[in-house]
C-alpha positions as CSV (number, residue, x, y, z in Angstrom):
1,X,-26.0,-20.8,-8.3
2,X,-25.5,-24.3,-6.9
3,X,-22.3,-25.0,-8.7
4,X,-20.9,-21.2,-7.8
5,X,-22.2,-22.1,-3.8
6,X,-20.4,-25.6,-4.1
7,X,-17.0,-24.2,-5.8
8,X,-17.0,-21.3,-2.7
9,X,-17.5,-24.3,-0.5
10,X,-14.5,-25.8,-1.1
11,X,-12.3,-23.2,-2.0
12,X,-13.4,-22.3,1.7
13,X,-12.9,-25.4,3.2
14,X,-9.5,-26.1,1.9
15,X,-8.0,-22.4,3.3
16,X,-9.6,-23.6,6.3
17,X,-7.6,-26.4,6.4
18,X,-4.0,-24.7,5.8
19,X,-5.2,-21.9,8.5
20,X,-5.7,-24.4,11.1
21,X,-2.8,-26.5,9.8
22,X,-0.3,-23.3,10.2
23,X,-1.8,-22.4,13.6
24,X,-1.0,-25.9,14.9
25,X,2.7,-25.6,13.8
26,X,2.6,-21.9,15.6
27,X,1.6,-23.6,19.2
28,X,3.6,-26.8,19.1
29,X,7.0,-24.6,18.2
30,X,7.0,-22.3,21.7
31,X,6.7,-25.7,23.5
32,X,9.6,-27.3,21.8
33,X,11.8,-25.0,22.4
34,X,11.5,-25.2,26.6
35,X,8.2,-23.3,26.6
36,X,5.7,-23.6,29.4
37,X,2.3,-24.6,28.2
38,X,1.2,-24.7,31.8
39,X,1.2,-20.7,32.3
40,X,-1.6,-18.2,30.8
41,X,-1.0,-16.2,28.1
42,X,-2.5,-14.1,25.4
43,X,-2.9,-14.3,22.1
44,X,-0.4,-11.7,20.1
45,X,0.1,-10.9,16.4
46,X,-0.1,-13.8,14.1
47,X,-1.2,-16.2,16.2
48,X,-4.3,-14.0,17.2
49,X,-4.5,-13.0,13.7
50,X,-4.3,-17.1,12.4
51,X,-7.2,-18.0,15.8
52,X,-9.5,-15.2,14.4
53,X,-9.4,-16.1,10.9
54,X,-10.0,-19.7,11.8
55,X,-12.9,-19.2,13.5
56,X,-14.4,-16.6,10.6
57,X,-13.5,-19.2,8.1
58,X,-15.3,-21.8,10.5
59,X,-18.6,-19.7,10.7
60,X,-18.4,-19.1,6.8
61,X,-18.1,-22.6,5.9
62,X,-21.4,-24.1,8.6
63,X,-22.9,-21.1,6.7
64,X,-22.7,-22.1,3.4
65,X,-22.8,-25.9,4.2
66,X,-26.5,-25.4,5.6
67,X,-27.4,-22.8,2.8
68,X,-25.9,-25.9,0.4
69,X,-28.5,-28.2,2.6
70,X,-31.6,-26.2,1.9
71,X,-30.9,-25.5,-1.3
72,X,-31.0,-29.1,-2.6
């Protein structure tokens, strides 16, 4: 059980990383081509999609990092 929680672990943290890695190349492109950073807008299609997996990967991985905690 510890080794299968530890494996999931990182296999979650490192999709974590590429998620938020790919929704920091989606933001910095609209302002580098001329894009206003200054007016509101909403989140649509793969950028909403990329921000809501990134936080359910976030909430997964304090999850299993304080089950991994109590465990030991």
């Amino acid at each position: 059980m510890d080794t299968f929680l530890m494996l999931a672990t990182i296999i979650v943290s490192i999709t974590l990383i590429g998620v938020v890695l790919l929704q920091g190349q989606n933001s910095g492109l609209g302002s580098a081509f001329g894009g206003d950073s200054s007016i509101y807008r909403t989140r649509r299609g793969v950028e909403k999609t990329l921000f809501n997996l990134t936080v359910t990967l976030g909430s997964i991985f304090l999850l299993m990092s304080l089950i991994t905690v109590a465990i030991q």
